[in-house]
PAZAPA-4460 file (N, C-alpha, C; in steps of 0.05 Angstrom, whole numbers, plus 32768, in hexadecimal, padded with zeros to 4 digits):
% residues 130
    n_x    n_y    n_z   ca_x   ca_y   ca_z    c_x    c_y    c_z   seq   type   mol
   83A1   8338   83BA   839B   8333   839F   83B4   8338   838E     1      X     A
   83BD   8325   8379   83CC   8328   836D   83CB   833D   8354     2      X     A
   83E4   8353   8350   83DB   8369   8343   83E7   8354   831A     3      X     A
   83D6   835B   830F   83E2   8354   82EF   83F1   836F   82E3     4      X     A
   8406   8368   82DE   8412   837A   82CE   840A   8381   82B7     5      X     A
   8408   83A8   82B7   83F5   83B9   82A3   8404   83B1   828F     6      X     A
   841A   83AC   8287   842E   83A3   8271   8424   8391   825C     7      X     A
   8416   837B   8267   8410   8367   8261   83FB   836B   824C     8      X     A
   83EE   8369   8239   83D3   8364   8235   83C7   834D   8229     9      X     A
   83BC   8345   8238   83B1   8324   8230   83A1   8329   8215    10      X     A
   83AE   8316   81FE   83A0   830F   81E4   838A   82FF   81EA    11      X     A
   836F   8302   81E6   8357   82F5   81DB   8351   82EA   81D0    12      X     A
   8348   82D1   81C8   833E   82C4   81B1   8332   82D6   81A2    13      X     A
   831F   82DE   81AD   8308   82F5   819F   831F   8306   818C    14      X     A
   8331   8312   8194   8341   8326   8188   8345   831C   8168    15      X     A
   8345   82F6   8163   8351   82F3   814E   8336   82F9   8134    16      X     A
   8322   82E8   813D   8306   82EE   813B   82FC   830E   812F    17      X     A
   8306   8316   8144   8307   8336   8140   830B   8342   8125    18      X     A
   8328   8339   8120   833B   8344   810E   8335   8330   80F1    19      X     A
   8321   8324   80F3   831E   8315   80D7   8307   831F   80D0    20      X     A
   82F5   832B   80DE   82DB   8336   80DA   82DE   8353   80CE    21      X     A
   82F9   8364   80D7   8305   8379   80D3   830D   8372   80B7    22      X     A
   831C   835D   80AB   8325   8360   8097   830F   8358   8084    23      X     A
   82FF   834A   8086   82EA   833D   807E   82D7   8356   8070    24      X     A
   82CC   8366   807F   82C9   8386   807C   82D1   838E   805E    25      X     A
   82F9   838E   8064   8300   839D   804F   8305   838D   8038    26      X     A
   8300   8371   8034   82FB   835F   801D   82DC   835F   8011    27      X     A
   82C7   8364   8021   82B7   836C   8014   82B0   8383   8000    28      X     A
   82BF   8396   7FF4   82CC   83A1   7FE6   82D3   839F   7FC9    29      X     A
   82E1   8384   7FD1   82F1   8379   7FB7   82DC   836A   7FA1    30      X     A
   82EF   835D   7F8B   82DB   8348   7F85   82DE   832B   7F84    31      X     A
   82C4   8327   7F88   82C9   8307   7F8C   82D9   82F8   7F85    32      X     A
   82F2   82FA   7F6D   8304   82E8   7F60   831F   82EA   7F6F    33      X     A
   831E   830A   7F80   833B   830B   7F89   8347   82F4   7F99    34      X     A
   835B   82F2   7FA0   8368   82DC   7FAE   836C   82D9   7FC9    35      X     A
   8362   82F3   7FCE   8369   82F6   7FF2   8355   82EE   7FFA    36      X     A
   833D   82E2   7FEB   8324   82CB   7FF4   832A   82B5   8003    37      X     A
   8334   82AF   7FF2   8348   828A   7FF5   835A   8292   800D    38      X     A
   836F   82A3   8010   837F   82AA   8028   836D   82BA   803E    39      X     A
   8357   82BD   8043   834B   82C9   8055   8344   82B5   805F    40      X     A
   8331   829B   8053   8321   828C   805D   8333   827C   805B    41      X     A
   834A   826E   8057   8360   8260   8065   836F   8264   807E    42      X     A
   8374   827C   8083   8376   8296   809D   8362   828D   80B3    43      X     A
   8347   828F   80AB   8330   8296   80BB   832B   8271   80CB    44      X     A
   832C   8260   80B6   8329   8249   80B4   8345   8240   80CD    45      X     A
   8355   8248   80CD   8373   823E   80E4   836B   8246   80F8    46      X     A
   8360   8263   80F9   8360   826E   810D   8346   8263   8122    47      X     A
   8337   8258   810F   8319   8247   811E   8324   8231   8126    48      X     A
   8339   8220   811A   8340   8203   811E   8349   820B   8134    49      X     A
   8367   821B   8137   8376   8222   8152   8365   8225   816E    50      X     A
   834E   8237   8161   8340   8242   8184   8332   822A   818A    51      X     A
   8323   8219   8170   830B   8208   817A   8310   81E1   8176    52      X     A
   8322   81E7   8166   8331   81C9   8158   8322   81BE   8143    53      X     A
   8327   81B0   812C   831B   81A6   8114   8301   819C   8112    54      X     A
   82F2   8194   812A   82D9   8184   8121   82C4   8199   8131    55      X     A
   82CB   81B5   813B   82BA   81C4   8147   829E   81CC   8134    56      X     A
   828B   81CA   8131   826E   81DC   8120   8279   81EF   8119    57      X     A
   828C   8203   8128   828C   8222   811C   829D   8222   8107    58      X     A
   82AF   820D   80FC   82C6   8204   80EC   82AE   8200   80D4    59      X     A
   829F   81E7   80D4   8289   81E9   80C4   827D   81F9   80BA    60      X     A
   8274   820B   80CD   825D   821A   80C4   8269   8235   80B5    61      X     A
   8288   8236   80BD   8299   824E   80A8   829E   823F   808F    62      X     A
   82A5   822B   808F   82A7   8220   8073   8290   821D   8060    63      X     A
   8271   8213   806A   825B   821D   8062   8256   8240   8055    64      X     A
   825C   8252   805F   8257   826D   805C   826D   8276   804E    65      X     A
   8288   8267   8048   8294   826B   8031   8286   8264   8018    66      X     A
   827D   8256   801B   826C   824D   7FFB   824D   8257   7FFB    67      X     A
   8246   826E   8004   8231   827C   800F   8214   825F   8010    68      X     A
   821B   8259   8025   8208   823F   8027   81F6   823A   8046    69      X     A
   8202   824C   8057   81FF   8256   806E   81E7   825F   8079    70      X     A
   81D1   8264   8068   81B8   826C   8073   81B4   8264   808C    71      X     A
   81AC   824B   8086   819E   823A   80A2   81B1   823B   80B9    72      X     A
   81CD   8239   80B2   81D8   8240   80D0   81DA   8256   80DC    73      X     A
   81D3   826C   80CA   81D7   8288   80DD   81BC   8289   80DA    74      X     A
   81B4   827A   80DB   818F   8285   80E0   8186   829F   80D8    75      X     A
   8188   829D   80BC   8184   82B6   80A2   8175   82AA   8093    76      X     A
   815B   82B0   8091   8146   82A9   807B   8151   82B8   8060    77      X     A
   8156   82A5   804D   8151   82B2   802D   8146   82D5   8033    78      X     A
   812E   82CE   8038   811B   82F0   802E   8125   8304   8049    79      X     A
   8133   82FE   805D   813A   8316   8070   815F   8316   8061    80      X     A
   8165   830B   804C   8186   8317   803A   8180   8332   803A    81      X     A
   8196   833B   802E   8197   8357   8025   8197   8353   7FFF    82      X     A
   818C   835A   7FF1   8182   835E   7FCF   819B   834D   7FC2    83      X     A
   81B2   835C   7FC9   81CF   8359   7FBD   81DB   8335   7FC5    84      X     A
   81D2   8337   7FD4   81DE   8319   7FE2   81CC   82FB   7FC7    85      X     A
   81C2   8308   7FB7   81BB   82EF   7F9F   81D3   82E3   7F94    86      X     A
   81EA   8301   7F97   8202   82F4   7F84   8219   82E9   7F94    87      X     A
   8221   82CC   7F98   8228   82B5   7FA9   8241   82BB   7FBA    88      X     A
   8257   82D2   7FAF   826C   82D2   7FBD   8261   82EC   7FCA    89      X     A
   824F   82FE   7FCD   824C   830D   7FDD   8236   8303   7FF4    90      X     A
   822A   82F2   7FEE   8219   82DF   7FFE   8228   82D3   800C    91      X     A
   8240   82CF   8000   8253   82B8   8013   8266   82CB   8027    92      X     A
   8264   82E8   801C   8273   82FD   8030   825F   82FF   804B    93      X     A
   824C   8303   803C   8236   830B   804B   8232   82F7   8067    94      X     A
   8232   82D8   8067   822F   82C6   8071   824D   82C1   8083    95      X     A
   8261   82C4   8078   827E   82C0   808A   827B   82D9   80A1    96      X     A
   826F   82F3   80A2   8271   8305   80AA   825C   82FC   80C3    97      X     A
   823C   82EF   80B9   8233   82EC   80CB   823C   82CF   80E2    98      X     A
   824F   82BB   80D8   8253   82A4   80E3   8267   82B1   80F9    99      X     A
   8285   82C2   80E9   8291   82C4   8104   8288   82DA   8113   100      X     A
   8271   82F4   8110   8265   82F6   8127   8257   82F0   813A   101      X     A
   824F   82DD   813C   8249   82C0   8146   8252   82B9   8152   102      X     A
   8271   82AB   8146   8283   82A2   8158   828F   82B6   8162   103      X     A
   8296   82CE   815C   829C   82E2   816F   8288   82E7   818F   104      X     A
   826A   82E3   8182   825A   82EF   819C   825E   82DC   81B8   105      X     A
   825C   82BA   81A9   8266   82A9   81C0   827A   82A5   81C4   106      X     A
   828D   82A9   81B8   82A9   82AD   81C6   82B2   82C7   81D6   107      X     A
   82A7   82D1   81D3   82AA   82F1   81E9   829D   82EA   8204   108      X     A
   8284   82D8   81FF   8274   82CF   821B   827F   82B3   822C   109      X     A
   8289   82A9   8218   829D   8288   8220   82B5   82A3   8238   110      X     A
   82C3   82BA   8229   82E1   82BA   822B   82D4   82CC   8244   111      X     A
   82C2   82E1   824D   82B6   82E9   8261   82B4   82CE   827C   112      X     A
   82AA   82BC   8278   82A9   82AD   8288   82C9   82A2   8291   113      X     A
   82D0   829E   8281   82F4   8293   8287   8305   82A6   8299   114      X     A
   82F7   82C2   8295   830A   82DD   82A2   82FC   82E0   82BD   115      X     A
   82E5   82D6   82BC   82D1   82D6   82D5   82DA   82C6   82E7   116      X     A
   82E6   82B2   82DF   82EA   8294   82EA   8308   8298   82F6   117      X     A
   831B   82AA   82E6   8334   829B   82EA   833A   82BB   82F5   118      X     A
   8323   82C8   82FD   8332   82EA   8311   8324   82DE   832D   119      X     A
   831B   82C7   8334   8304   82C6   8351   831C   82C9   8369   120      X     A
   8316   82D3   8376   8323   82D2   8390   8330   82B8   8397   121      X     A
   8342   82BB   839B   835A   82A8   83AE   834F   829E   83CD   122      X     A
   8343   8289   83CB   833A   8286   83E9   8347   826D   83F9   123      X     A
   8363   8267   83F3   8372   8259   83FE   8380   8268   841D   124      X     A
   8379   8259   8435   8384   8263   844C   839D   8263   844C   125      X     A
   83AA   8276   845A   83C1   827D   845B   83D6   8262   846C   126      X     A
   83F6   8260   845B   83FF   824B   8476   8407   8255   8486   127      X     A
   8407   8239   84A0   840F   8236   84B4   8400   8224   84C4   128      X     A
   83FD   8221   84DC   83E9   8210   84EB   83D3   8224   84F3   129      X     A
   83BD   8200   84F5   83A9   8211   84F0   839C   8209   850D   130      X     A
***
């Protein structure tokens, strides 16, 4: 078996995912007018195009939950919101937070399968004659 060097550590898609849900967190905070809205969900928006490419649903369905419009895709009834979520840009926090954990949960199970797939045993016979 081939050993991988501990040096190395393989970046994740999930990782980027990760780190937008992390900041996402600490923009909920702010208020709705600040500007790091617009640069978050331009951020968030590349970073979906890069992993999934422009015409993927999950590209959609973040641009949807930017403009808190997202119900029906995260399968969130109106009456199971939380009280506060009436007012549109925290509805629309509320909704980006639940889209890319979403795309976080199936991309952790997509990127599991890929690590499953590409550690399988080497079952090529050895050369020489056979």
């Amino acid at each position: 078996m081939v050993e991988v060097n501990s040096m190395y550590q393989t970046r994740m898609r999930n990782d980027d995912i990760k780190a937008q849900i992390e900041k996402l967190e600490g923009l909920a905070h702010v208020t709705a007018v600040h500007p790091t809205f617009d640069a978050f969900d331009d951020e968030t928006e590349a970073i979906l195009t890069k992993i999934f490419g422009v015409s993927h649903p999950y590209l959609e369905s973040y641009k949807y939950a930017t403009l808190g419009e997202a119900e029906a895709i995260v399968n969130l009834p109106e009456s199971a919101q939380e009280p506060l979520t009436r007012d549109m840009p925290k509805k629309g926090l509320q909704q980006r937070r639940q889209v890319l954990q979403g795309i976080l949960t199936d991309l952790q199970g997509l990127e599991a399968q890929e690590t499953e797939a590409l550690t399988g045993e080497d079952r090529e016979d050895p050369p020489g004659p056979s």
